[in-house]
C-alpha positions as CSV (number, residue, x, y, z in Angstrom):
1,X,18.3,64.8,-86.5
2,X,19.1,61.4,-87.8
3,X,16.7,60.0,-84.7
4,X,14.1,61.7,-86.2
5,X,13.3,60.4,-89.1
6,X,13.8,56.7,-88.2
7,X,11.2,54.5,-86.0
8,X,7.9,52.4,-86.9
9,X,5.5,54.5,-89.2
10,X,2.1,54.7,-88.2
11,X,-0.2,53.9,-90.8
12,X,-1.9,57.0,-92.9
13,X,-4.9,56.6,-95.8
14,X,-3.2,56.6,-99.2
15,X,-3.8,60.1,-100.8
16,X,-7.6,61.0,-102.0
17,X,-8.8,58.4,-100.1
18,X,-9.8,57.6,-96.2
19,X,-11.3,60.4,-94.2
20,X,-11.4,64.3,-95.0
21,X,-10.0,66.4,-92.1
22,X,-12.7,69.0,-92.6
23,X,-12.6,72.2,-90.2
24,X,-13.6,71.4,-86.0
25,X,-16.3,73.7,-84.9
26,X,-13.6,75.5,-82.4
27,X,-16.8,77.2,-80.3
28,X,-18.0,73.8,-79.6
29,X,-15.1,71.3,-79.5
30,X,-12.9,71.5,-76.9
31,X,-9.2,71.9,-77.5
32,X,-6.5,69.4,-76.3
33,X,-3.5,69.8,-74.6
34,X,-0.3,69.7,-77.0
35,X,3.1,69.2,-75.1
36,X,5.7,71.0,-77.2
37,X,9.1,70.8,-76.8
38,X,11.3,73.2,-78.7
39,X,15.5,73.1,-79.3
40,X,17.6,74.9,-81.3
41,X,19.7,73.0,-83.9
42,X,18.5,69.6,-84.6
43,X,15.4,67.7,-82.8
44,X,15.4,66.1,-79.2
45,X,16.4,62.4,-79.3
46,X,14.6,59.0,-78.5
47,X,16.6,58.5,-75.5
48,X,15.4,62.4,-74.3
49,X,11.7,60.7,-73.9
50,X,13.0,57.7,-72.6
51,X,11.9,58.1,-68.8
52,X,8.3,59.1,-68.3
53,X,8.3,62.5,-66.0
54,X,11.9,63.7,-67.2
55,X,11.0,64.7,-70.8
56,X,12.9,68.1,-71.9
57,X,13.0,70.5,-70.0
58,X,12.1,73.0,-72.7
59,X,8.2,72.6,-72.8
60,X,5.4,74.8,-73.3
61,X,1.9,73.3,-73.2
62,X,-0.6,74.7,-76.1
63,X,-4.5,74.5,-76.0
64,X,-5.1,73.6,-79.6
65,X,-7.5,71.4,-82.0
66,X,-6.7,68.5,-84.3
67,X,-7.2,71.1,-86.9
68,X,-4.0,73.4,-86.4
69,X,-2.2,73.9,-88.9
70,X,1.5,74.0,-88.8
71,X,1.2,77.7,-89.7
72,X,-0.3,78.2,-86.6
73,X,2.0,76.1,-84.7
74,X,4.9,78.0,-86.3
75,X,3.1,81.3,-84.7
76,X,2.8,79.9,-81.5
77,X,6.2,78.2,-81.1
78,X,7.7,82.0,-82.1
79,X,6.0,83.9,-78.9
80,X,7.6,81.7,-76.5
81,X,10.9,81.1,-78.8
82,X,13.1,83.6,-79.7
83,X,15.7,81.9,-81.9
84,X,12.1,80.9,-84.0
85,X,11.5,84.8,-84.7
86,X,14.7,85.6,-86.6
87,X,13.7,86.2,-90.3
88,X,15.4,83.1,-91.8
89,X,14.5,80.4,-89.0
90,X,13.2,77.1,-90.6
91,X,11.5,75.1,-87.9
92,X,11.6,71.1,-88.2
93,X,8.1,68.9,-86.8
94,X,8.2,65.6,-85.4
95,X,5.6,63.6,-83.3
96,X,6.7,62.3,-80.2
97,X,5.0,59.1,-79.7
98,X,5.1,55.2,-78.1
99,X,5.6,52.6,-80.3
100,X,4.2,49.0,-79.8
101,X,7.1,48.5,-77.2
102,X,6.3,51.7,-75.4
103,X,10.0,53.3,-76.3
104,X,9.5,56.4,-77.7
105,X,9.5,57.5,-81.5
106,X,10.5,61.1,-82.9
107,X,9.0,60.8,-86.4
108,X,9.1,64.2,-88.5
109,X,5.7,65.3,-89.8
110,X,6.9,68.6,-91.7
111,X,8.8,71.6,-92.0
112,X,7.8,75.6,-91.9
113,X,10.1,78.6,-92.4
114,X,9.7,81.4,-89.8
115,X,8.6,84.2,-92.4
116,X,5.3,82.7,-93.3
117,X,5.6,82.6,-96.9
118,X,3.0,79.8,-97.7
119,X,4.8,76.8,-99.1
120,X,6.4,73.8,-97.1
121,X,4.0,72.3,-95.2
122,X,2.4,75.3,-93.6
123,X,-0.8,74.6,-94.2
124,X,-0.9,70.3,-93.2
125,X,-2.7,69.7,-89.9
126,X,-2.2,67.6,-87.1
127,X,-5.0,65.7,-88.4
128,X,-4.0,64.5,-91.5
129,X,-0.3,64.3,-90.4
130,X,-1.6,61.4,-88.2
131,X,-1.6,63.0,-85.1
132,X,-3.7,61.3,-81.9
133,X,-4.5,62.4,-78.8
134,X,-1.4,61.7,-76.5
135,X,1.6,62.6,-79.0
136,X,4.0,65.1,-78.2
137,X,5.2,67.7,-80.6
138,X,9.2,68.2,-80.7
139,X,10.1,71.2,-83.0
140,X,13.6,71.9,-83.8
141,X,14.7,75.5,-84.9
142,X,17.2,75.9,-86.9
């Protein structure tokens, strides 16, 4: 878990200022794909993205919008996870992405707990987490 929350920072707007992540029109723009890799315990490594085509081999691959929130993430990641679904599970977010020397960065964006209780970060999107087209999601369950 250490991993995760080192590597280069991409640059986000200062609070209250830069652009507003207003709701996508989800009948008229189409969704991207998300790669999402899941692991109990603590999030994958940089080294587990280090050769292109041999990423983890626990993926699933979500149709989604810049838009989601992590809430919804959280629901998603729990019909294809079991350990996600137990009561107390608190699931971990990090973007997967390359940085300027094209070695891979696990950055952690957030946190959720299983239950849905409405604090944390369950209602940050990708968007204004500083998510782009391209980025993997790694969420660790623990």
């Amino acid at each position: 878990m250490a991993e995760a929350a080192q590597g280069p920072r991409r640059a986000l707007p200062p609070p209250g200022r830069g652009p507003r992540f207003g709701p996508i029109d989800r009948e008229k723009t189409c969704p991207l794909l998300l790669r999402v890799f899941t692991k109990t315990g603590s999030h994958h490594t940089n080294a587990d993205f280090a050769v292109r085509g041999k990423e983890p081999k626990d993926e699933v691959q979500i149709y989604t919008w810049k838009d989601a929130t992590l809430r919804e993430l959280t629901d998603l990641v729990k019909e294809v996870a079991p350990a996600a679904r137990r009561r107390n599970a608190r699931l971990s977010f990090a973007f997967v992405y390359p940085d300027k020397h094209g070695h891979f960065v696990v950055r952690e964006v957030g946190k959720t707990l299983s239950n849905g209780n409405g604090k944390l970060d369950d209602a940050k999107v990708l968007a204004e987490l500083g998510f782009q087209i391209g980025d993997y999601l790694d969420v660790a369950i623990m």
